[in-house]
Backbone atoms as SQL, in Angstrom:
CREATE TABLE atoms (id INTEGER PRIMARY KEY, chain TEXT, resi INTEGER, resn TEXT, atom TEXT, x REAL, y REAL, z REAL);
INSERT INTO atoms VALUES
  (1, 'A', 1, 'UNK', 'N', -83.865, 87.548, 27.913),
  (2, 'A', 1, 'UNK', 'CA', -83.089, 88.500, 27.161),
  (3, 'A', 1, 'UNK', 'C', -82.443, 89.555, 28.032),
  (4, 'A', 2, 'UNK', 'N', -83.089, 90.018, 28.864),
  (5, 'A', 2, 'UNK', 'CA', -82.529, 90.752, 30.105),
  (6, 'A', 2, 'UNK', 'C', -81.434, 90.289, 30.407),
  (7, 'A', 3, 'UNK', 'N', -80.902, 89.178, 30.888),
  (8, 'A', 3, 'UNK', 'CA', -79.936, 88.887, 31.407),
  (9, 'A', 3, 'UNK', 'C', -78.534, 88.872, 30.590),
  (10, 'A', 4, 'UNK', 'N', -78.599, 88.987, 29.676),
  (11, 'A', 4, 'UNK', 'CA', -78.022, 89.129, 28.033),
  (12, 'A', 4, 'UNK', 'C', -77.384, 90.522, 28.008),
  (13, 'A', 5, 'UNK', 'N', -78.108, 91.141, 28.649),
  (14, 'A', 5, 'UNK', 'CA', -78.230, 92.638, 28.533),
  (15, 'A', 5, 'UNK', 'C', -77.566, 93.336, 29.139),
  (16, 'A', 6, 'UNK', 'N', -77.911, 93.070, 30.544),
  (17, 'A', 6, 'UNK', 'CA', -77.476, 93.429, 31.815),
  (18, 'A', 6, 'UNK', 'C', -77.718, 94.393, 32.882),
  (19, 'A', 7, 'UNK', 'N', -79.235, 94.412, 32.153),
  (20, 'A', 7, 'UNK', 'CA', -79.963, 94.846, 32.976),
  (21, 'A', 7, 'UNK', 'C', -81.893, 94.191, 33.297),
  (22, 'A', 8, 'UNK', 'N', -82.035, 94.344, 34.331),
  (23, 'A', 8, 'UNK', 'CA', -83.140, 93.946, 34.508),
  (24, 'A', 8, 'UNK', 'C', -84.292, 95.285, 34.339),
  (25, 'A', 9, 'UNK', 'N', -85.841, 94.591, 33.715),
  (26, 'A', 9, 'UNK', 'CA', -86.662, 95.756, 33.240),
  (27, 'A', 9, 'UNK', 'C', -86.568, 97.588, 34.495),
  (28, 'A', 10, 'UNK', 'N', -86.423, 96.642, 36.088),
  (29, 'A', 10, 'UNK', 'CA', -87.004, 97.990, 36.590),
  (30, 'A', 10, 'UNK', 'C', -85.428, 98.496, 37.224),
  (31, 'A', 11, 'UNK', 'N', -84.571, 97.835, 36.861),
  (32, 'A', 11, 'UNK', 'CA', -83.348, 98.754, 36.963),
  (33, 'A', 11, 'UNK', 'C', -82.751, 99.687, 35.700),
  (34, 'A', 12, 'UNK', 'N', -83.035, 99.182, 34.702),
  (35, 'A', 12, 'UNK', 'CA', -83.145, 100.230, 33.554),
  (36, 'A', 12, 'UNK', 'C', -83.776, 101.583, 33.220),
  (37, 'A', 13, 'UNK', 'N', -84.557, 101.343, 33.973),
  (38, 'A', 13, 'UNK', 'CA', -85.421, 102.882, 34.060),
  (39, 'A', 13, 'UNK', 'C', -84.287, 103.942, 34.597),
  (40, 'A', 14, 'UNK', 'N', -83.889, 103.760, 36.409),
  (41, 'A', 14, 'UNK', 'CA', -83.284, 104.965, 36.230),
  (42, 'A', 14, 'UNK', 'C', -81.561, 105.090, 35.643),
  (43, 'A', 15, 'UNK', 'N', -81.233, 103.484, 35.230),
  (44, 'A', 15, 'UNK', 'CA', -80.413, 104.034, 34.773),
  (45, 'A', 15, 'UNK', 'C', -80.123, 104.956, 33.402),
  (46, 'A', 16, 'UNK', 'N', -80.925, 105.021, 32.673),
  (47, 'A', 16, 'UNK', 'CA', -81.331, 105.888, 31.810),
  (48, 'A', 16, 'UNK', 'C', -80.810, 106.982, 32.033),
  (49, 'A', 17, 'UNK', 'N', -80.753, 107.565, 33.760),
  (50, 'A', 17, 'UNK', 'CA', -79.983, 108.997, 33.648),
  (51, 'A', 17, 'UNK', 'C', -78.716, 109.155, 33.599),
  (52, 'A', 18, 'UNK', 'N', -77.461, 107.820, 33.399),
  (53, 'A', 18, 'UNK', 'CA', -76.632, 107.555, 33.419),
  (54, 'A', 18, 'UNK', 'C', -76.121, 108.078, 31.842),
  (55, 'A', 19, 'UNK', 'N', -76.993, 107.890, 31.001),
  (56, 'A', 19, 'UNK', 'CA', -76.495, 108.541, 29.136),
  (57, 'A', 19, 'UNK', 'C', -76.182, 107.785, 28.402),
  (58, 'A', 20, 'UNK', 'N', -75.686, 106.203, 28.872),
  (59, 'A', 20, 'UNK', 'CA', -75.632, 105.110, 27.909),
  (60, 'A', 20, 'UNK', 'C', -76.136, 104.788, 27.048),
  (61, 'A', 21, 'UNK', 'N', -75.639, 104.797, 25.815),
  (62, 'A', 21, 'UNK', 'CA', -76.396, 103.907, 24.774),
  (63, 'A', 21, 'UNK', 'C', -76.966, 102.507, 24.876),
  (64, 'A', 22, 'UNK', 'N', -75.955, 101.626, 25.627),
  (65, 'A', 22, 'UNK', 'CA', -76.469, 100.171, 25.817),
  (66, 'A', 22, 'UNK', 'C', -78.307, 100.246, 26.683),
  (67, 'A', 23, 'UNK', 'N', -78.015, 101.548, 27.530),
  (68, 'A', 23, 'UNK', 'CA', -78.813, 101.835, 28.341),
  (69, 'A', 23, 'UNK', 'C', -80.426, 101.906, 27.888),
  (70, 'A', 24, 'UNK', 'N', -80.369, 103.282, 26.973),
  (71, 'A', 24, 'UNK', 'CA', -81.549, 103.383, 25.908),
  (72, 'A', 24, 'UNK', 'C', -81.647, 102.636, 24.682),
  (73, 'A', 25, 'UNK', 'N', -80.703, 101.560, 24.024),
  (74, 'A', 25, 'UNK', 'CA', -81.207, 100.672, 23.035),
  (75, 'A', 25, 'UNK', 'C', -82.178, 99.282, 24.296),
  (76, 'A', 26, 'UNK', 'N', -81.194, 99.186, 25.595),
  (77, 'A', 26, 'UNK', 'CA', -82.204, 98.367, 25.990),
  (78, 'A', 26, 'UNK', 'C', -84.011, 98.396, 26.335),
  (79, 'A', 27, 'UNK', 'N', -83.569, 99.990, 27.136),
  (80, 'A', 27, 'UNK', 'CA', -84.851, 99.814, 27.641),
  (81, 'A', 27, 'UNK', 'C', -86.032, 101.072, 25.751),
  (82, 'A', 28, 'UNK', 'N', -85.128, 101.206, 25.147),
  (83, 'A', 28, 'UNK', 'CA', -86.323, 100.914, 24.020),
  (84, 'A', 28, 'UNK', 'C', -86.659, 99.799, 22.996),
  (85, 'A', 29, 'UNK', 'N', -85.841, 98.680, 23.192),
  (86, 'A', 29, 'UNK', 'CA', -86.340, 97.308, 22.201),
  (87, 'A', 29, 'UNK', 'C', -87.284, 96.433, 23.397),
  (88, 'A', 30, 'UNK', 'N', -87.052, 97.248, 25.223),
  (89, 'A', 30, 'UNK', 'CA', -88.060, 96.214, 26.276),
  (90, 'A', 30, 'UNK', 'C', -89.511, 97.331, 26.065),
  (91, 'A', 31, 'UNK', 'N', -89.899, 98.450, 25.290),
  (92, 'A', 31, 'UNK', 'CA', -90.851, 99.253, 25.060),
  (93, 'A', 31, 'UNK', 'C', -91.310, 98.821, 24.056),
  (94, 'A', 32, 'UNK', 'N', -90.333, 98.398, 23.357),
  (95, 'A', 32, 'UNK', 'CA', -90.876, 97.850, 21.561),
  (96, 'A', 32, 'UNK', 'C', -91.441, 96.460, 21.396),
  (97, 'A', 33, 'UNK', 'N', -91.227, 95.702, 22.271),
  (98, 'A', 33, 'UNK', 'CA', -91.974, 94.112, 22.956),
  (99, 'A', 33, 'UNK', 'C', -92.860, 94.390, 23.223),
  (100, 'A', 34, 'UNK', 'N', -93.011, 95.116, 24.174),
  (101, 'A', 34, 'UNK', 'CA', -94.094, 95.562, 25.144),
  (102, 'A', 34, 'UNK', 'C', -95.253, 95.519, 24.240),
  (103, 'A', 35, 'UNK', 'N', -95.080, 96.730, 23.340),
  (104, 'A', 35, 'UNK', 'CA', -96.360, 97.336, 22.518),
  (105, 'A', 35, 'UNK', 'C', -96.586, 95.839, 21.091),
  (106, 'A', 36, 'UNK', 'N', -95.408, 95.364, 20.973),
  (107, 'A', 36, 'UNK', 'CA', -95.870, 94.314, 19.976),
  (108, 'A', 36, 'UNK', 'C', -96.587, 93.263, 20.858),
  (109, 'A', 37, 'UNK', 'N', -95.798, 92.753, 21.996),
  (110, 'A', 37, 'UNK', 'CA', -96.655, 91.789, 22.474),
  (111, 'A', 37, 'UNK', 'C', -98.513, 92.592, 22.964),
  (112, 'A', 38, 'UNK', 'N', -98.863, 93.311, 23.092),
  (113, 'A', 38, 'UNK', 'CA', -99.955, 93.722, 23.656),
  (114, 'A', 38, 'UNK', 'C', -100.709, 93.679, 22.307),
  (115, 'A', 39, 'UNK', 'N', -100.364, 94.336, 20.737),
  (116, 'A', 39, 'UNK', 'CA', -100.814, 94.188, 19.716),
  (117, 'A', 39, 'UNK', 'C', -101.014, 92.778, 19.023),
  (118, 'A', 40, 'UNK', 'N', -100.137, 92.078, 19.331),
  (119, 'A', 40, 'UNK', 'CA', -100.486, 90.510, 19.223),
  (120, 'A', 40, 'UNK', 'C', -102.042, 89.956, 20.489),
  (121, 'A', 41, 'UNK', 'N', -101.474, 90.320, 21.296),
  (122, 'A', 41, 'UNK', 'CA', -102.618, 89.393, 22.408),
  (123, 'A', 41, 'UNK', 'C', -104.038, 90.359, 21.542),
  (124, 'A', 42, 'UNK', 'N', -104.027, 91.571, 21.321),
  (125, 'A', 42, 'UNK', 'CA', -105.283, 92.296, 20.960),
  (126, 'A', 42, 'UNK', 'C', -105.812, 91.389, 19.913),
  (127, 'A', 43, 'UNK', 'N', -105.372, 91.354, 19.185),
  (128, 'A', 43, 'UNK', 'CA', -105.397, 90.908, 17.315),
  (129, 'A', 43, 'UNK', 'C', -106.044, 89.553, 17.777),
  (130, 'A', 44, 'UNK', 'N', -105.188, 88.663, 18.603),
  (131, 'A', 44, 'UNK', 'CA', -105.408, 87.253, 18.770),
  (132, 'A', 44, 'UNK', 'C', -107.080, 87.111, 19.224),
  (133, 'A', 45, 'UNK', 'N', -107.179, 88.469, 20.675),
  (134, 'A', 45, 'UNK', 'CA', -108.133, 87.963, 21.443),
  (135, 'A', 45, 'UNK', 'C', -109.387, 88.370, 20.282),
  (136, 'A', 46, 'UNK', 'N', -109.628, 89.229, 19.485),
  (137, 'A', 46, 'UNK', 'CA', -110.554, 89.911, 18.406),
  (138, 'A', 46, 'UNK', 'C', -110.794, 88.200, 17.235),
  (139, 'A', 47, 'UNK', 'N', -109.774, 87.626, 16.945),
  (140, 'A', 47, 'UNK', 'CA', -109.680, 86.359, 16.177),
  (141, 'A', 47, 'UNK', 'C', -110.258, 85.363, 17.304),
  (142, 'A', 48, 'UNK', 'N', -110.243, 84.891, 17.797),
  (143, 'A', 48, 'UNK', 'CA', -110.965, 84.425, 19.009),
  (144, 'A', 48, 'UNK', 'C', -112.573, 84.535, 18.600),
  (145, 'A', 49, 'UNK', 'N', -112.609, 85.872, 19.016),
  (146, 'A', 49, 'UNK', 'CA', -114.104, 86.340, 19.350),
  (147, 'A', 49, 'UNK', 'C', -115.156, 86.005, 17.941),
  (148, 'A', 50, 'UNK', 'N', -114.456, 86.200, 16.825),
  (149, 'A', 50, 'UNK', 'CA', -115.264, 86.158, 15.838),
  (150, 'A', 50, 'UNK', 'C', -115.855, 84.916, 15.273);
């Protein structure tokens, strides 16, 4: 999806100080993965265990 984008995760960071919108919708829907994928693996590994 990055590449789509046109930016890669650790070049987005500072471009952030640049003021773009493309800029901060990217790197907050690659924050909003982040925390869903980590809430999925949690959930999964707890279903697992039981």
């Amino acid at each position: 999806g990055w590449g789509i984008a046109g930016f890669c995760p650790g070049g987005a960071i500072p471009a952030l100080g640049l003021g773009r919108a493309e800029t901060l919708i990217f790197v907050g829907a690659m924050v909003a993965g982040i925390a869903v994928g980590r809430l999925a693996r949690t959930r999964l590994a707890r279903l697992a265990t039981t």
